[in-house]
C-alpha positions as CSV (number, residue, x, y, z in Angstrom):
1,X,-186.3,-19.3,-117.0
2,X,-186.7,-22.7,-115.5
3,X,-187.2,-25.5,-115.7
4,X,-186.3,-24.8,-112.1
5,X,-185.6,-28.2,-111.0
6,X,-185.3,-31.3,-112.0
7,X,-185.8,-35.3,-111.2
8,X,-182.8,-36.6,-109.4
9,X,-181.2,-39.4,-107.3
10,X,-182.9,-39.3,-104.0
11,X,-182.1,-36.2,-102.2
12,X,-184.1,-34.9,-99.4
13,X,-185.6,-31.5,-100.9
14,X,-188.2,-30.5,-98.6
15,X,-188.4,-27.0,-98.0
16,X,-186.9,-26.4,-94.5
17,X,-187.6,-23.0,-92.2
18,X,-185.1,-19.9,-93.2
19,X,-184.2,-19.6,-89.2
20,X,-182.1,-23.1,-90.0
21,X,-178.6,-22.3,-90.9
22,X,-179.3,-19.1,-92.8
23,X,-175.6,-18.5,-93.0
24,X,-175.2,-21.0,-95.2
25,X,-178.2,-21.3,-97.6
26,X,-179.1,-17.9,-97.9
27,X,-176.0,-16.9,-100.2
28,X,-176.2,-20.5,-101.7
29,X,-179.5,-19.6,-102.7
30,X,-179.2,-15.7,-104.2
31,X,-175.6,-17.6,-106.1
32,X,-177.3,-20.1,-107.8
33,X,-180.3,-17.9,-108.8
34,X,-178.0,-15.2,-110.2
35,X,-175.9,-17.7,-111.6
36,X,-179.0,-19.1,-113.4
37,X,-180.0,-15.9,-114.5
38,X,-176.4,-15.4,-116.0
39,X,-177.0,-18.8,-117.7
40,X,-180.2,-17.9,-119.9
41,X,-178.6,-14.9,-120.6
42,X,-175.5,-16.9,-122.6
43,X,-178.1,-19.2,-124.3
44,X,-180.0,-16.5,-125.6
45,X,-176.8,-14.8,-126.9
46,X,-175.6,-18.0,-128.6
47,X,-178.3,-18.1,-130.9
48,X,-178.6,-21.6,-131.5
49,X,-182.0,-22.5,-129.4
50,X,-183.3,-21.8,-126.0
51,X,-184.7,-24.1,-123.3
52,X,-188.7,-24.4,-123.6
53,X,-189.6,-21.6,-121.0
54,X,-186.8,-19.3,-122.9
55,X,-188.6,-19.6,-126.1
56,X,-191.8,-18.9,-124.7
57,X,-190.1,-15.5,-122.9
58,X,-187.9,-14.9,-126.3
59,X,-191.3,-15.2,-128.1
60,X,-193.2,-12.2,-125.8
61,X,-190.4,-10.2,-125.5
62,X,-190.6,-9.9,-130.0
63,X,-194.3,-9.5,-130.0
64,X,-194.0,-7.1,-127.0
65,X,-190.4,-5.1,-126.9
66,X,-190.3,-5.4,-123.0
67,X,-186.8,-6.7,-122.3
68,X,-186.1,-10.4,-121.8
69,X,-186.1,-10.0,-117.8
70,X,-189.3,-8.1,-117.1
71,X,-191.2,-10.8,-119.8
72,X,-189.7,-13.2,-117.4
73,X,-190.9,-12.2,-114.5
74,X,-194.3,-11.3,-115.7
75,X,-194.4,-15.0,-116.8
76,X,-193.3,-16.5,-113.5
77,X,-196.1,-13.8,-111.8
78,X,-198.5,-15.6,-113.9
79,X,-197.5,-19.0,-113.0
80,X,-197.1,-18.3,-109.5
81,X,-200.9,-17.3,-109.7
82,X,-201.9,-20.7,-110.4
83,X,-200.6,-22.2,-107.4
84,X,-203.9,-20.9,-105.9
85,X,-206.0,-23.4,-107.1
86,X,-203.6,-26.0,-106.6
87,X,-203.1,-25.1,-102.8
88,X,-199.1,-23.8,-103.0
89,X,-197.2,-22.0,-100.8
90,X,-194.5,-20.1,-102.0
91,X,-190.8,-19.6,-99.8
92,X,-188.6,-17.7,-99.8
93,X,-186.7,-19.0,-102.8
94,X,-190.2,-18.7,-104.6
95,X,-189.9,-15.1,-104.5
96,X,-186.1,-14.0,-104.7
97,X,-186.3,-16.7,-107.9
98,X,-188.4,-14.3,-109.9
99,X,-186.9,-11.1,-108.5
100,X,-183.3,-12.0,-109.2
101,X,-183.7,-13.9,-112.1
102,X,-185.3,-10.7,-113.7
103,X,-182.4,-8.6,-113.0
104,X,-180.0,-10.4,-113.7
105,X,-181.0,-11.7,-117.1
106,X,-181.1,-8.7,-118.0
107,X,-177.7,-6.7,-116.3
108,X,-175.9,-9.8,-118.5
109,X,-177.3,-9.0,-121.7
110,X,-176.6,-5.8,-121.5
111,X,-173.1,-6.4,-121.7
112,X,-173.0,-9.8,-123.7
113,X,-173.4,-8.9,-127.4
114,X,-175.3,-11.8,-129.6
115,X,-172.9,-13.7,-131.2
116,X,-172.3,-14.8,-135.2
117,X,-169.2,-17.1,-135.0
118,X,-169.9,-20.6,-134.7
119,X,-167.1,-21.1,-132.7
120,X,-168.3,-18.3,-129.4
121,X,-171.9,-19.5,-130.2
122,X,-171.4,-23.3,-129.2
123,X,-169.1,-21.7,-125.8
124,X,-171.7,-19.7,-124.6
125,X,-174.4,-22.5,-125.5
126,X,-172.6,-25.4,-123.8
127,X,-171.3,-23.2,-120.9
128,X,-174.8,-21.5,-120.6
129,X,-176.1,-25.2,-120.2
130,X,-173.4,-26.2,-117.7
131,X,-173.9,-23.3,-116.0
132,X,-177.6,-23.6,-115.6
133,X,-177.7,-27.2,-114.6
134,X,-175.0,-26.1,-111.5
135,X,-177.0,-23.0,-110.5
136,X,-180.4,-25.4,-111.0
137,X,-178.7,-27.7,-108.0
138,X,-177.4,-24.9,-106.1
139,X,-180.7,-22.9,-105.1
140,X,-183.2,-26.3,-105.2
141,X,-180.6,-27.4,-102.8
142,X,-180.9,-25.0,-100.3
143,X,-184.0,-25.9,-100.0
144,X,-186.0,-22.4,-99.2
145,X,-189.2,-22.9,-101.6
146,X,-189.4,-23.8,-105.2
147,X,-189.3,-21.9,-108.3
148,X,-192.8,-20.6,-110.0
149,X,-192.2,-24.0,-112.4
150,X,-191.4,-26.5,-110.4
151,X,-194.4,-25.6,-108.0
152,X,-196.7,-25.3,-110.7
153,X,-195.3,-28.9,-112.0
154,X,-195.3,-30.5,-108.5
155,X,-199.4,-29.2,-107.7
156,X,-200.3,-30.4,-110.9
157,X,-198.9,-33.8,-110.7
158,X,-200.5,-34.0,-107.0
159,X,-203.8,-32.7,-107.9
160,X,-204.1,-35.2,-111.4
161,X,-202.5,-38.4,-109.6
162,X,-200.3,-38.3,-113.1
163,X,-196.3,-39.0,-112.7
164,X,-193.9,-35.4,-112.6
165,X,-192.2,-37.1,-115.3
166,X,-195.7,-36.9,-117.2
167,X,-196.8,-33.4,-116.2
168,X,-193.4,-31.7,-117.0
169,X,-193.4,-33.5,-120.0
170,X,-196.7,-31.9,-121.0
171,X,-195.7,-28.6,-119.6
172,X,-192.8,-27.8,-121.3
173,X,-194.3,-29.3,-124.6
174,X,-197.0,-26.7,-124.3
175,X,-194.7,-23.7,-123.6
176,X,-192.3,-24.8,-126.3
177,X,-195.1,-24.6,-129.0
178,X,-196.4,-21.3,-127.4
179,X,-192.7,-19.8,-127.6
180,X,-192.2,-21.4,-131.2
181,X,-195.2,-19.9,-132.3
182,X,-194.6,-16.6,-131.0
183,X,-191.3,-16.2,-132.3
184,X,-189.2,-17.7,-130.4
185,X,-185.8,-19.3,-131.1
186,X,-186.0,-23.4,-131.1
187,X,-182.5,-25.3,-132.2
188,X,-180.3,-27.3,-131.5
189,X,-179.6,-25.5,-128.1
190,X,-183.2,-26.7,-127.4
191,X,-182.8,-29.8,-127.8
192,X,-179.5,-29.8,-126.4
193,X,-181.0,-28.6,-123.0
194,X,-183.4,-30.8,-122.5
195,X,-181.2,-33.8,-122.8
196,X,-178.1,-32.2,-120.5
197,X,-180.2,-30.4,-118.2
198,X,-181.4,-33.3,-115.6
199,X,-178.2,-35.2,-115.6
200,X,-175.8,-32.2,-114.8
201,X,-178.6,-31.2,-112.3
202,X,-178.5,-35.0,-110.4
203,X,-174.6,-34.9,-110.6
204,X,-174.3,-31.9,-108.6
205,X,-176.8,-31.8,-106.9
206,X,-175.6,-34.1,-103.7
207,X,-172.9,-32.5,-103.5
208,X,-174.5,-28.9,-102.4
209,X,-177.8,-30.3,-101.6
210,X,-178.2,-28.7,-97.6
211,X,-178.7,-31.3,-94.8
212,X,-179.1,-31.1,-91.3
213,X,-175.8,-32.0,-89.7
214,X,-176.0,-35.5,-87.4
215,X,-174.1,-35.2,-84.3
216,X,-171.5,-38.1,-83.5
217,X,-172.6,-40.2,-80.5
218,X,-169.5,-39.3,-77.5
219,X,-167.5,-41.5,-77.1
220,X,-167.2,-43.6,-74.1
């Protein structure tokens, strides 16, 4: 799973009430979450390293045999549970984020075999990174609630007075040892990831980013 967002260019991303133009964020949001779903899927297939949350849910899922969607959404349960101390609120995107997410991971492993030729491991890395970074934009840009991550990265960053920058650094660090340790696959898809990730994410990201629209003064 997530990172589920990621520092940008300034783009209002405060969560705004469903009631407001449901039409058009709801299916932005349930899109990009499935498509990010679809997008750890073709890392883990490719073989060649996982972003830092992946490794730690490739790592469970070795030491446990549950399947790589239900390890993620246990995880993201457990995360979710420290927003308590930290004062969170979840949205709506909070919780369709774990549920979909979950499913889909899975449904797409099903049918996506691992891979062994170079050549279809680096495709489903590189478009399982592209892919990832657009669905990132697309659901933080509709602007319903944030992932289990990001909230748990936001509250900690309030709470300790530290920089996001900081905190996520920390974070990730953390759960990429825990993964490695565990089992899970680190590469060059790791490290690949962590450098693509944010700028994909800020390049799209204004352009499907939902904003109130500003009425034209009449005329006259």
């Amino acid at each position: 799973m997530p990172p589920d967002s990621v520092s940008v260019a300034p783009v209002d991303l405060a969560p705004v009430p469903v009631s407001v133009n449901p039409g058009r964020r709801l299916p932005q949001l349930v899109v990009g979450i499935a498509c990010y779903g679809a997008s750890m899927a073709m890392m883990t297939r490719s073989g060649l390293g996982l972003s830092p949350w992946d490794v730690l849910n490739e790592g469970v899922v070795k030491r446990t045999g549950l399947t790589f969607g239900t390890v993620s959404g246990i995880i993201s349960v457990a995360v979710l549970l420290l927003w308590i101390p930290l004062r969170q609120r979840p949205g709506l995107g909070t919780v369709l984020n774990i549920l979909i997410i979950s499913v889909v991971v899975d449904v797409v492993r099903a049918v996506l075999p691992d891979q062994h030729v170079l050549g279809w491991q680096i495709a489903l890395l590189l478009g399982g990174i592209v892919l990832n970074g657009v669905a990132t934009a697309a659901y933080v840009g509709a602007r319903l609630g944030p992932g289990p991550r990001d909230g748990l990265m936001t509250g900690l960053a309030a709470r300790t007075g530290r920089s996001v920058r900081l905190v996520r650094t920390c974070i990730e660090l953390t759960v990429l040892g825990a993964g490695w340790l565990l089992g899970g696959t680190v590469g060059a898809g790791t490290v690949l990831y962590a450098l693509a990730i944010g700028p994909i994410t800020q390049l799209v990201l204004p352009l499907v980013a939902w904003r109130p629209r500003v009425s034209s003064p009449c005329a006259g």
